[in-house]
N, C-alpha and C positions, 0 to 999 in steps of 0.2 A: 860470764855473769848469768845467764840466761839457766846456764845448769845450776849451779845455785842457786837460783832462785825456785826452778820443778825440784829439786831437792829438800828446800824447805817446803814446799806445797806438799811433795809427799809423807816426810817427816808428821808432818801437822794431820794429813788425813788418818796415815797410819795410826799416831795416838788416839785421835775422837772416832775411829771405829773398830781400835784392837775392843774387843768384850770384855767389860770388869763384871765379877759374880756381887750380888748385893741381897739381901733380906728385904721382899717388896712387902710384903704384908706380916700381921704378927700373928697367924693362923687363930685357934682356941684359945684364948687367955683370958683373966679379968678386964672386965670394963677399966679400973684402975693404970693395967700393962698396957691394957691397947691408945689407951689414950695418953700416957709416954713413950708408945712406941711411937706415934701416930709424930709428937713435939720432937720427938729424937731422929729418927729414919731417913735414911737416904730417898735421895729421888733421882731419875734419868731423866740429862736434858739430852731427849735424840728417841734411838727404838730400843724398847725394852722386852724382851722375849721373855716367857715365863715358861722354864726348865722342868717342872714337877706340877702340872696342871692337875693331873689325877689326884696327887697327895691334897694338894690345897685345896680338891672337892670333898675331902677329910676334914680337911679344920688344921691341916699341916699349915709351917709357917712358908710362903712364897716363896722360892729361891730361884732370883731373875738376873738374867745377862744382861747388861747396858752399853745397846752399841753406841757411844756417846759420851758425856760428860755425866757422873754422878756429883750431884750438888746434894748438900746440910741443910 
């Protein structure tokens, strides 16, 4: 019983910190875009790393790792 049980404990951490990639921010775009990207876009419940920091001091769109759960 007891292995079963660290087995789903690991099972469960495993998924909330394997890394999903996600779109954090919607870089350069219209007021209009940014303000549906803003109602539309994922979020990270947990830590989110941000993968191209140099580009998105461009005005590039964010592309962020989420160790965690991404929620709607």
């Amino acid at each position: 019983m007891k292995k079963i049980f660290f087995l789903i404990i690991v099972v469960l951490l495993v998924t909330f910190l394997y890394p999903k990639s996600y779109i954090s921010s919607p870089g350069f775009v219209t007021p209009q875009a940014a303000e549906q990207f803003s109602k539309t876009a994922k979020s990270c419940f947990g830590y989110s790393y941000l993968t191209n920091s140099a580009q998105v001091a461009a005005d590039a769109p964010g592309k962020s790792l989420c160790f965690g759960l991404l929620v709607d």
